[in-house]
N, CA, C and O of each residue as an XYZ file, in Angstrom:
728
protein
N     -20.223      5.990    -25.752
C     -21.255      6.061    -24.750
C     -21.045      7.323    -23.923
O     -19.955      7.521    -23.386
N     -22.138      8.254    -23.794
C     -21.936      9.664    -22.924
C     -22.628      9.134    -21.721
O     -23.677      8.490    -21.748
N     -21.889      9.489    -20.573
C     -21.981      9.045    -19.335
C     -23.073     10.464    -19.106
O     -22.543     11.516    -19.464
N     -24.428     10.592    -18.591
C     -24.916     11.451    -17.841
C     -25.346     12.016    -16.329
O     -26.391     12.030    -15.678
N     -23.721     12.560    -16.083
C     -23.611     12.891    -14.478
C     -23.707     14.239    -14.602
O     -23.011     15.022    -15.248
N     -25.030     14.489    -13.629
C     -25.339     16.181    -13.077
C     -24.098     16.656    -12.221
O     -23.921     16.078    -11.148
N     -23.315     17.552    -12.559
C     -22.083     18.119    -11.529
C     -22.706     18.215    -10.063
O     -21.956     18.604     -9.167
N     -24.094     17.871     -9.744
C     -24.409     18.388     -8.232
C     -24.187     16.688     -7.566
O     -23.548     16.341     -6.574
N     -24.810     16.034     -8.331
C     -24.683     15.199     -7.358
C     -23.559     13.654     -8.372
O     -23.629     13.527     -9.594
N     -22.668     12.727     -7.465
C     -21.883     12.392     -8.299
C     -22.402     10.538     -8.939
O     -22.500     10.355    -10.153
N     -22.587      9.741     -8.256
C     -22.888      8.328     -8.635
C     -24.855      8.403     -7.862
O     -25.327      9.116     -6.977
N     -25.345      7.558     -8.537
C     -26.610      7.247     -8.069
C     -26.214      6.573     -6.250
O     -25.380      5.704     -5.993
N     -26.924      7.158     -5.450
C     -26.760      6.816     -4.400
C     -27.685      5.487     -3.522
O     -28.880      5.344     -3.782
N     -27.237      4.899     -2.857
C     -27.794      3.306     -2.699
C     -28.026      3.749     -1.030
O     -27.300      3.253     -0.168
N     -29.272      4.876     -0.632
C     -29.264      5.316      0.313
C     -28.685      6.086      1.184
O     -29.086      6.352      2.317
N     -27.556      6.518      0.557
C     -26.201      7.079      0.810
C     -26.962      8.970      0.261
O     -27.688      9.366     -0.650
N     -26.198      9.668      1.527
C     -26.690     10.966      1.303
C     -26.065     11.822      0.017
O     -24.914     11.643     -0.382
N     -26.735     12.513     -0.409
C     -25.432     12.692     -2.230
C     -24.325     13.597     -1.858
O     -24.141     14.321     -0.879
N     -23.707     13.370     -2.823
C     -22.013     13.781     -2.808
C     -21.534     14.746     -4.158
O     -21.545     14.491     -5.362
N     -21.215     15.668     -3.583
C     -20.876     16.599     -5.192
C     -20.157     15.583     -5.858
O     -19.625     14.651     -5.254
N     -20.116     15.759     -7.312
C     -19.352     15.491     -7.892
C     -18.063     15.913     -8.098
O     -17.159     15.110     -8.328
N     -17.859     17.351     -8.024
C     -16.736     17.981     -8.115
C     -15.886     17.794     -6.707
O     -14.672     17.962     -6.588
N     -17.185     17.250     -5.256
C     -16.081     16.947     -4.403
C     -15.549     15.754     -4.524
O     -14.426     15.337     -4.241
N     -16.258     15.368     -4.870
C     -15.570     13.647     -5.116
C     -14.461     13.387     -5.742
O     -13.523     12.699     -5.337
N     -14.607     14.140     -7.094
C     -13.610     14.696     -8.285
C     -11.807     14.973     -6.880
O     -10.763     14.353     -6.675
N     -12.344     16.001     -6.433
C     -11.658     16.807     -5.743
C     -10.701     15.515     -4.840
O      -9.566     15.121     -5.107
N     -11.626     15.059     -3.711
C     -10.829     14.063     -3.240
C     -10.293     12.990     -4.004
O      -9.126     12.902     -3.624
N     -10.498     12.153     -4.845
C     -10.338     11.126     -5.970
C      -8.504     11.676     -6.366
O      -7.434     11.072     -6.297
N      -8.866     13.038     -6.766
C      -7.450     13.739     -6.837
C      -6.642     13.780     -6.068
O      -5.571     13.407     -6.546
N      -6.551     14.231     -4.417
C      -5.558     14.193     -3.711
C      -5.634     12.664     -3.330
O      -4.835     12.557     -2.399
N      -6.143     11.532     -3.556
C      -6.193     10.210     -2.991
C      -4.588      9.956     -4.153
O      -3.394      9.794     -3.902
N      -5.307     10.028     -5.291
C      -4.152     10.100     -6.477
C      -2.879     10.149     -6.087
O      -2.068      9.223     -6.088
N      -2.673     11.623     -5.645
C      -1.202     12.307     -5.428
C      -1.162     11.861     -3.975
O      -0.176     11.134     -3.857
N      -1.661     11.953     -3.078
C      -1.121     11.175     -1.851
C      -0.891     10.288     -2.128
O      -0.124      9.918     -1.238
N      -1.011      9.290     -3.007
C      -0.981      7.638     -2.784
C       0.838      7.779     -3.825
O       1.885      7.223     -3.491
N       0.643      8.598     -4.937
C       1.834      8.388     -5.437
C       2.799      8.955     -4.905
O       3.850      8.435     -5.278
N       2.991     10.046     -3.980
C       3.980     10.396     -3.050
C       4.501      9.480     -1.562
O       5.635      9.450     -1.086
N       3.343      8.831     -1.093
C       3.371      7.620     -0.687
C       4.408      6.293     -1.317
O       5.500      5.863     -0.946
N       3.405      5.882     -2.521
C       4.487      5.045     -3.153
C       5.974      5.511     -3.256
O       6.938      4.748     -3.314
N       6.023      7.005     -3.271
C       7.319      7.145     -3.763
C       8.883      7.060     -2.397
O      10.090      6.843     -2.503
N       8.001      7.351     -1.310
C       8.543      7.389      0.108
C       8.941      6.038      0.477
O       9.924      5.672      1.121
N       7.758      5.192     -0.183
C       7.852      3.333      0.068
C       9.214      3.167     -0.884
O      10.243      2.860     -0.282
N       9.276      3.323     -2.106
C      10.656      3.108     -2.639
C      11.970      3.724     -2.321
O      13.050      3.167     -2.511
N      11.800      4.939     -1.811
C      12.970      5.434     -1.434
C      13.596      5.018     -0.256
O      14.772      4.727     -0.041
N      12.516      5.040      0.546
C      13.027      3.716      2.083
C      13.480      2.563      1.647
O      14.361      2.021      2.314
N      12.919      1.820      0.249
C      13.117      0.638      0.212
C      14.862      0.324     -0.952
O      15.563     -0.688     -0.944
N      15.008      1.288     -1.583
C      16.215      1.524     -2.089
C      17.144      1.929     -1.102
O      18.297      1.520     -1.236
N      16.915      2.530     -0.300
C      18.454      2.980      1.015
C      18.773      2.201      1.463
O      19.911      1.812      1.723
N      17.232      1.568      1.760
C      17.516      0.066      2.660
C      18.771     -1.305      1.645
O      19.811     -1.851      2.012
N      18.156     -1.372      0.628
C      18.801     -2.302     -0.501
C      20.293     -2.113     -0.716
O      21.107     -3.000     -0.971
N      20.533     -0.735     -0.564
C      21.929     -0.464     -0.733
C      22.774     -0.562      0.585
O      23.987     -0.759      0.663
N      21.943     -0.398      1.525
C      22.747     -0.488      3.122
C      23.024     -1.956      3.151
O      24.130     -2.422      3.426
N      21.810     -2.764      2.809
C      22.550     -3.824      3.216
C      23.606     -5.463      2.124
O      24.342     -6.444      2.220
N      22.687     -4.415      1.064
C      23.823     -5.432     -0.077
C      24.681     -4.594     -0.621
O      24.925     -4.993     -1.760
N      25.376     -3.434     -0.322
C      25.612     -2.620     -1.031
C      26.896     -2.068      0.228
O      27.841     -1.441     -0.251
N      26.898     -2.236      1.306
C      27.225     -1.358      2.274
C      27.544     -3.276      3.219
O      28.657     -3.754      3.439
N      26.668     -3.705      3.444
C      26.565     -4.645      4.667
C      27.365     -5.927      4.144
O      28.162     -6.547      4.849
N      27.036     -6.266      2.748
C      27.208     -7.717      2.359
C      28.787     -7.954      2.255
O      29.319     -9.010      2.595
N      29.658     -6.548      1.607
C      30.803     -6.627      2.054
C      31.251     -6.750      2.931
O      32.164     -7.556      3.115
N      30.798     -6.035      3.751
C      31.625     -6.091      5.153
C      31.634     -6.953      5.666
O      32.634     -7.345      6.267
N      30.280     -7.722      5.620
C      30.180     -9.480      6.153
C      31.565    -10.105      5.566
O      32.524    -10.466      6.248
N      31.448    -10.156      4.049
C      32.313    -10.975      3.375
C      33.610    -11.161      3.713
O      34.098    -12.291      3.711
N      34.391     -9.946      4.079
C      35.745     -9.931      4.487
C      35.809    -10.705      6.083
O      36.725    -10.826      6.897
N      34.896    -10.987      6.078
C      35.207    -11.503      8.153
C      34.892    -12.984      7.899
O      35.494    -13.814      8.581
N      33.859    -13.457      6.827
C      33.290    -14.813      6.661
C      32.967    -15.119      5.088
O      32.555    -14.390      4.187
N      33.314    -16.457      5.132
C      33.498    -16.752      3.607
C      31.562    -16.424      3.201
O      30.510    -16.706      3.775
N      31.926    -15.712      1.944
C      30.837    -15.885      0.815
C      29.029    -16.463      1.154
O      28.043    -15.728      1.099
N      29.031    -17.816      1.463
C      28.108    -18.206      1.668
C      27.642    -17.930      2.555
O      26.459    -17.621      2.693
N      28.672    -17.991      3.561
C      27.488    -17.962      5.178
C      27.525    -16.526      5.581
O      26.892    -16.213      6.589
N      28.221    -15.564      4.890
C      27.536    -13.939      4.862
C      26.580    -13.841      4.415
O      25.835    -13.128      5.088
N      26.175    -14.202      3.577
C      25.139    -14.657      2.997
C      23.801    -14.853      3.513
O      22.754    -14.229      3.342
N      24.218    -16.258      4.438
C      23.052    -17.136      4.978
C      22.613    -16.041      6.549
O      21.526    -15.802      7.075
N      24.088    -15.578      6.903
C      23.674    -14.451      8.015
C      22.819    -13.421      8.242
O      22.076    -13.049      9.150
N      23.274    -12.913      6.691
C      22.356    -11.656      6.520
C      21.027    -11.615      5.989
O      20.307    -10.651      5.727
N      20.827    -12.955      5.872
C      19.383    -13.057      5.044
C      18.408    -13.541      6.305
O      17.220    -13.223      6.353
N      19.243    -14.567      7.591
C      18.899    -15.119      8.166
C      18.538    -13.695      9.652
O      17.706    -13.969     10.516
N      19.159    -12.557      9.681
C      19.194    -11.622     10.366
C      17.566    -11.221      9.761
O      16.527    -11.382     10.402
N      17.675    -10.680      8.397
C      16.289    -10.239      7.834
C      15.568    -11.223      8.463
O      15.272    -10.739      9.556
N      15.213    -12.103      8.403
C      14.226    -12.881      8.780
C      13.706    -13.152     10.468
O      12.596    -13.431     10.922
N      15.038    -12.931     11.134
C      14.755    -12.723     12.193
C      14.005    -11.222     12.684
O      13.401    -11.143     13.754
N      14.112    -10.327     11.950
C      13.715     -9.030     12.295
C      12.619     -8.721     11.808
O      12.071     -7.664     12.118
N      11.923     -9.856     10.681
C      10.550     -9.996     10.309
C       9.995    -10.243     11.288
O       9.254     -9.362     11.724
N      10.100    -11.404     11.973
C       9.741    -12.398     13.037
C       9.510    -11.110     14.229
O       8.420    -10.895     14.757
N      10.640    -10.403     14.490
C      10.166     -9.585     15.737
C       8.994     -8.676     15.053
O       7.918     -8.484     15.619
N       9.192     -8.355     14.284
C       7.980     -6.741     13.557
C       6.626     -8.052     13.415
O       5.507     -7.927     13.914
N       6.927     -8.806     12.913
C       5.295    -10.039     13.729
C       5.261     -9.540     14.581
O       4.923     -8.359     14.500
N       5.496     -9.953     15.565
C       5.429    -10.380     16.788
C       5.260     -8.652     17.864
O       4.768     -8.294     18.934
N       5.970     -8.097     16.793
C       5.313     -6.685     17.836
C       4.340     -5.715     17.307
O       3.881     -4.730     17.884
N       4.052     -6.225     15.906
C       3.093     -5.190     15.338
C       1.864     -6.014     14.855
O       0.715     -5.616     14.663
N       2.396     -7.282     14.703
C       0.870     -8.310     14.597
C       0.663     -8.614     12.960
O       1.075     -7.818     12.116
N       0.159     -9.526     12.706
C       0.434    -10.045     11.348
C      -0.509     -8.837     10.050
O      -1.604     -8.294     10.198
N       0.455     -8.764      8.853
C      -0.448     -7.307      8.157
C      -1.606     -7.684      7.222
O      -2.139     -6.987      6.359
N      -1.909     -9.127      7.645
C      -3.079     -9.336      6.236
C      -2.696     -9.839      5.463
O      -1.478    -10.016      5.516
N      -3.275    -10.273      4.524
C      -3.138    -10.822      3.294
C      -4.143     -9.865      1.982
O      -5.091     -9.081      2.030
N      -3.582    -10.266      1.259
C      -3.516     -9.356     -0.200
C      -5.535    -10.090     -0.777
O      -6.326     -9.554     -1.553
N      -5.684    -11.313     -0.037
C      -7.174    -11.618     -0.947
C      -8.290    -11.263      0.391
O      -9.506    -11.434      0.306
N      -7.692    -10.822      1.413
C      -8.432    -10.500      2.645
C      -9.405     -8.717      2.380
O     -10.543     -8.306      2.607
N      -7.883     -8.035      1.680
C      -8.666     -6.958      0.812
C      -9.150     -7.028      0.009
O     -10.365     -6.862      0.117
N      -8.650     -7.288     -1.225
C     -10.123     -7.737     -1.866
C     -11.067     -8.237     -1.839
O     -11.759     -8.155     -2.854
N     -11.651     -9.118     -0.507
C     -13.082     -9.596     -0.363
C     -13.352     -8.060      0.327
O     -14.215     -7.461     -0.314
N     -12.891     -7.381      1.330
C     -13.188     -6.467      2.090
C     -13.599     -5.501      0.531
O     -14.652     -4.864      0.563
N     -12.995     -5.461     -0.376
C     -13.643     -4.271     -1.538
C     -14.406     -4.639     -2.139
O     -14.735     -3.925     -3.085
N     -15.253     -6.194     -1.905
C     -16.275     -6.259     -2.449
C     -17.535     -6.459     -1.198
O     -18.699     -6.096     -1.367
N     -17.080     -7.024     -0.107
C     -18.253     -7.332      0.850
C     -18.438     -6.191      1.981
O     -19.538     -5.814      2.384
N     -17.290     -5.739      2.394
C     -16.868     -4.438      3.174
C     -17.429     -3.010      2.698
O     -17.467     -2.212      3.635
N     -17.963     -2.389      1.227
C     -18.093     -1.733      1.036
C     -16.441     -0.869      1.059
O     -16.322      0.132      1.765
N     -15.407     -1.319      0.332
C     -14.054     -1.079      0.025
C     -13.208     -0.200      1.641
O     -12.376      0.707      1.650
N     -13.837     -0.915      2.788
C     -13.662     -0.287      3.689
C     -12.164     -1.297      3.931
O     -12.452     -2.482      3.766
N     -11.059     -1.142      4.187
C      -9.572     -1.840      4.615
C      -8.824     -1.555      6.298
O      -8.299     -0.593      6.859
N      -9.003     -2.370      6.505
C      -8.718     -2.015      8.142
C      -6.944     -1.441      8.418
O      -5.926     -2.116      8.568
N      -7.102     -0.226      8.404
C      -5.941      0.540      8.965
C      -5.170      0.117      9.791
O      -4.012      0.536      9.778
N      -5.623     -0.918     10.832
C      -4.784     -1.057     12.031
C      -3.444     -2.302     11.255
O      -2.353     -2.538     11.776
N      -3.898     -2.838     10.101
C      -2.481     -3.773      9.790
C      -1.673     -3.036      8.907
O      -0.746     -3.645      8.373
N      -1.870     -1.618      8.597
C      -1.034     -0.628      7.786
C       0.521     -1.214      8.233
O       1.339     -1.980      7.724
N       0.428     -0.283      9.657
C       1.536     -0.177     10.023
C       2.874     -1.528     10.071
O       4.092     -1.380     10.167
N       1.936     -2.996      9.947
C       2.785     -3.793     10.090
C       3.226     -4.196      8.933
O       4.272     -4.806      8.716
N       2.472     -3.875      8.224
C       2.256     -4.284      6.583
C       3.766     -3.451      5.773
O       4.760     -3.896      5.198
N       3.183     -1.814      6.169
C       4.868     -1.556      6.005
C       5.857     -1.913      6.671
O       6.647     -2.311      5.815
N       6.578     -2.090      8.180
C       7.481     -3.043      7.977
C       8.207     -3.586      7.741
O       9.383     -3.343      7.467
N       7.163     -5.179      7.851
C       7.204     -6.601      7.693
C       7.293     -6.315      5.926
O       7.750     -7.152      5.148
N       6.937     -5.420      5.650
C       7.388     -5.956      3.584
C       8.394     -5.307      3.242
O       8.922     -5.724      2.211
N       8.995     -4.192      3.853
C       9.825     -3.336      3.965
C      11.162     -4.205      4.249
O      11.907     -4.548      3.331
N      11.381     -4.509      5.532
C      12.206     -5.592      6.387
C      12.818     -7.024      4.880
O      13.859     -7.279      4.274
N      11.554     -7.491      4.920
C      11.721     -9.208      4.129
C      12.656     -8.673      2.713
O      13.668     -9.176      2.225
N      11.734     -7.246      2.224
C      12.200     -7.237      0.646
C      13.582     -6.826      0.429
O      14.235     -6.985     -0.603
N      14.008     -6.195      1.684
C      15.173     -5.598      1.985
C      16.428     -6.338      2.117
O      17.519     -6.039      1.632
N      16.017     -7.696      3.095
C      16.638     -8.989      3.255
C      16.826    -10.110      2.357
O      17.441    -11.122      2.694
N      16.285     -9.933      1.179
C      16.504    -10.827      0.319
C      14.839    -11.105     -0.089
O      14.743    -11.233     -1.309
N      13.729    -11.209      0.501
C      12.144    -11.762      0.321
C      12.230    -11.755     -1.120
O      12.859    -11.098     -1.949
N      11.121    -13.003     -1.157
C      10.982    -12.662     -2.554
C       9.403    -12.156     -3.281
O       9.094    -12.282     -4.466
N       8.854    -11.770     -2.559
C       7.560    -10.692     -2.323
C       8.188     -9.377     -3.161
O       9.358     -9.130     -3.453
N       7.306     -8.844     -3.355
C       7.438     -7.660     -4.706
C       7.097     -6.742     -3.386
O       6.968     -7.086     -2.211
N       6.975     -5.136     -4.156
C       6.271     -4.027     -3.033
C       5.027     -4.003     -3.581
O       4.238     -3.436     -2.826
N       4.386     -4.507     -4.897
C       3.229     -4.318     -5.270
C       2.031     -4.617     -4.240
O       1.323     -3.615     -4.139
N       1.504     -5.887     -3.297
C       0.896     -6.004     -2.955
C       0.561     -5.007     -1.416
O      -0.490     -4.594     -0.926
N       2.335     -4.867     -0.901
C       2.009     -4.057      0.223
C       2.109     -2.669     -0.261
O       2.880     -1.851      0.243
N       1.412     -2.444     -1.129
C       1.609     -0.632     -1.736
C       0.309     -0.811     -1.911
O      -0.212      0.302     -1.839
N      -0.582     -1.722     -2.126
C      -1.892     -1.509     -2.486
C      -2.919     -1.873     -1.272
O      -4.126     -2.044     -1.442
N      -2.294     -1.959     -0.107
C      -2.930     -2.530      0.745
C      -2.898     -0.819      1.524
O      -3.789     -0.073      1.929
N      -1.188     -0.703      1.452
C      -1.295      0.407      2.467
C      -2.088      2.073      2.085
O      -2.496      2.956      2.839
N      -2.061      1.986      0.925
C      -2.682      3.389      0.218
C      -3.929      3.080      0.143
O      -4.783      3.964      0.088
N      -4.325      1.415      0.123
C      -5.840      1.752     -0.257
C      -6.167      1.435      1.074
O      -7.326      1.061      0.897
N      -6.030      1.358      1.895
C      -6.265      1.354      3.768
C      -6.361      2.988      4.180
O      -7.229      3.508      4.881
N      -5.250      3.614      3.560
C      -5.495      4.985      4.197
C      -6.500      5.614      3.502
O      -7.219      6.463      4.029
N      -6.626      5.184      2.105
C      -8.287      5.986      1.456
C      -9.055      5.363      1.693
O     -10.136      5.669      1.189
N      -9.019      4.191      2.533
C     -10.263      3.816      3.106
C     -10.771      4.555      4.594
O     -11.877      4.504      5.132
N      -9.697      5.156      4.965
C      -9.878      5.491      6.266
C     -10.323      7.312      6.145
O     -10.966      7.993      6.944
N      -9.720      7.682      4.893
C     -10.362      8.907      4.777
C     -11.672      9.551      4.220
O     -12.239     10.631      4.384
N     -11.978      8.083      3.276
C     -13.633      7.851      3.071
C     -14.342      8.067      4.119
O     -15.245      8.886      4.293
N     -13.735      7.016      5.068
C     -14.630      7.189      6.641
C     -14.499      8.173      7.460
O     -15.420      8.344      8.259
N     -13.472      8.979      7.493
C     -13.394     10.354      8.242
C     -14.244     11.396      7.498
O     -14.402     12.455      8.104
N     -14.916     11.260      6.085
C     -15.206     12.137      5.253
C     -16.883     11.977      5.932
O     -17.759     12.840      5.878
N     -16.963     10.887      6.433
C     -18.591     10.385      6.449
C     -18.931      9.990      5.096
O     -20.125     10.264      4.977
N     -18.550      9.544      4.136
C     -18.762      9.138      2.962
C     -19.639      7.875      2.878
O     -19.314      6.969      3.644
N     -20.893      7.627      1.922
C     -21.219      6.656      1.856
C     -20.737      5.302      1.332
O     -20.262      5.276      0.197
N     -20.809      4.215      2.021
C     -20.019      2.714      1.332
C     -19.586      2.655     -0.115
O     -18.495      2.164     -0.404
N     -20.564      3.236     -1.215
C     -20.217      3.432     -2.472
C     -18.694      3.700     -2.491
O     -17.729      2.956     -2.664
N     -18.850      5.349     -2.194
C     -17.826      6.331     -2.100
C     -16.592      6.098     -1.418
O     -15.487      6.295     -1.923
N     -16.826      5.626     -0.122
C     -15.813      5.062      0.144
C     -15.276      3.776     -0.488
O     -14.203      3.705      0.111
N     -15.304      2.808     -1.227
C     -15.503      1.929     -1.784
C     -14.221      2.620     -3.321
O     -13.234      2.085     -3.826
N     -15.001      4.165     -3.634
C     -14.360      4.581     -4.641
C     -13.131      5.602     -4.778
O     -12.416      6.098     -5.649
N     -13.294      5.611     -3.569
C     -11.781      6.018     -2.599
C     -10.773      5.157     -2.499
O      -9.669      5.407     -2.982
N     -11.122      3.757     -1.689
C     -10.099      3.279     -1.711
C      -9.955      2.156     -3.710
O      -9.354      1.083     -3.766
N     -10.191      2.378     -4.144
C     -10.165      1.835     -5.438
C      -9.492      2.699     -5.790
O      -8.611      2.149     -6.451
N      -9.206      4.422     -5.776
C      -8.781      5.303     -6.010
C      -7.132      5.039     -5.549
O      -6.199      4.990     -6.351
N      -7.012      4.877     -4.000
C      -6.060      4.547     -3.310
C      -4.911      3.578     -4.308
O      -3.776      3.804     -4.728
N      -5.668      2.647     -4.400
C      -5.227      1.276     -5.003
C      -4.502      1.045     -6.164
O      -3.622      0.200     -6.329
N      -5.241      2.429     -7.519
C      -4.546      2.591     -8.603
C      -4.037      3.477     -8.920
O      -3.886      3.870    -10.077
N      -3.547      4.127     -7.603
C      -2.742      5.269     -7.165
C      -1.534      4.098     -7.039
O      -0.358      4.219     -7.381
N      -1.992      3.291     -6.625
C      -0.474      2.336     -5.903
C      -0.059      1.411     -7.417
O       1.026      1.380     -7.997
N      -0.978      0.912     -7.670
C      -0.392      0.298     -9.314
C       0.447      1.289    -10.047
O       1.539      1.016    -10.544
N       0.064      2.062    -10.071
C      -0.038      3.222    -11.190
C       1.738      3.567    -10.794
O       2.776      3.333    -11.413
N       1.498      4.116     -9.687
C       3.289      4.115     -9.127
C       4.330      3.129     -9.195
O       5.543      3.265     -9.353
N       3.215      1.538     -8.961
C       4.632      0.717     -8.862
C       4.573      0.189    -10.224
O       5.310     -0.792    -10.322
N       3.913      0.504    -11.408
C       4.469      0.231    -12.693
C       4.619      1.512    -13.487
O       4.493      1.427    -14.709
N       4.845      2.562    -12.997
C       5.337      3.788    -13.331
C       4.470      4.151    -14.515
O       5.067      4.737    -15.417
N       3.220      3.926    -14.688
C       2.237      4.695    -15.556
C       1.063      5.107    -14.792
O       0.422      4.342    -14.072
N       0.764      6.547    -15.005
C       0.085      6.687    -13.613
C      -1.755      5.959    -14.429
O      -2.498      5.508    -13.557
N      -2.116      5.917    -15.364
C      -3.312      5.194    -15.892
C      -3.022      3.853    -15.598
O      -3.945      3.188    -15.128
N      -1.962      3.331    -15.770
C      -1.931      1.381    -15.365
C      -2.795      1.076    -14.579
O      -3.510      0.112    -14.855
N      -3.002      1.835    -13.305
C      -3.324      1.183    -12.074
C      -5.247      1.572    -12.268
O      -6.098      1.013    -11.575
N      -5.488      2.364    -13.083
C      -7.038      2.637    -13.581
C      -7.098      1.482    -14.321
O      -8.124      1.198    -14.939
């Protein structure tokens, strides 16, 4: 099937003022590479972290207190330090809250639970959680290409295909094929 897109203008527009294609192209691309340099900052925080504290921390517990309850301390510390990043940054959403927002929202993701979202998933996964980084990698990359859709003035479509962009920027990284997440 040959797709027939004029390079001037990029998707049929649903009232939405038209959009090059090649800019779209253009941003679609740095959404890409921002999102996987992103992901890659999320793992590297999240590996220092892993080694500081099972790697660096869990010993040191161990020699002062038997086995288990170093254990139950340090997991029980993580959890307490979830509880404060609640409580001071406000709860980050849930993972099916965005996806209704990318279908009823016009793929628009509210930025303001970014910040807790990293974190609170950062914190838990670090402490033992048993939450993956997948869901908060796709929340937080496709929040910020949602937010640059909207700084672009982009129409709902577009923005919509931004943060979808965002999103399999974030798959794509956290299963290390950058097409997976397409």
């Amino acid at each position: 099937m040959i797709l027939n897109v004029s390079p001037e203008v990029a998707l049929p527009a649903t009232g939405q003022p038209p959009v090059s294609y090649y800019r779209l192209l253009a941003w679609s691309c740095l959404v890409g590479a921002a999102g996987g340099l992103l992901a890659a900052a999320y793992y590297a925080v999240l590996h220092a972290g892993l080694a500081g504290v099972w790697t660096w921390g869990m010993p040191l517990l161990s020699r002062y207190l038997p086995h288990g309850l170093a254990l139950l301390g340090l997991t029980g510390v993580g959890g307490l330090l979830v509880g404060l990043a609640l409580r001071r940054f406000g709860r980050p959403g849930e993972i099916s809250a965005v996806v209704d927002n990318i279908h009823m929202a016009h793929g628009q993701i509210d930025l303001r639970q970014t910040p807790s979202m990293i974190i609170v998933s950062l914190v838990s996964i670090i402490f033992g959680g048993s939450a993956g980084p997948e869901a908060p990698l796709v929340q937080i990359i496709g929040s910020l290409a949602s937010r640059l859709g909207l700084r672009l003035k982009l129409g709902g479509e577009h923005v919509r295909m931004l943060t979808f962009c965002g999103m399999a920027a974030a798959l794509g990284a956290f299963f290390g094929a950058p097409l997976g997440g397409a």
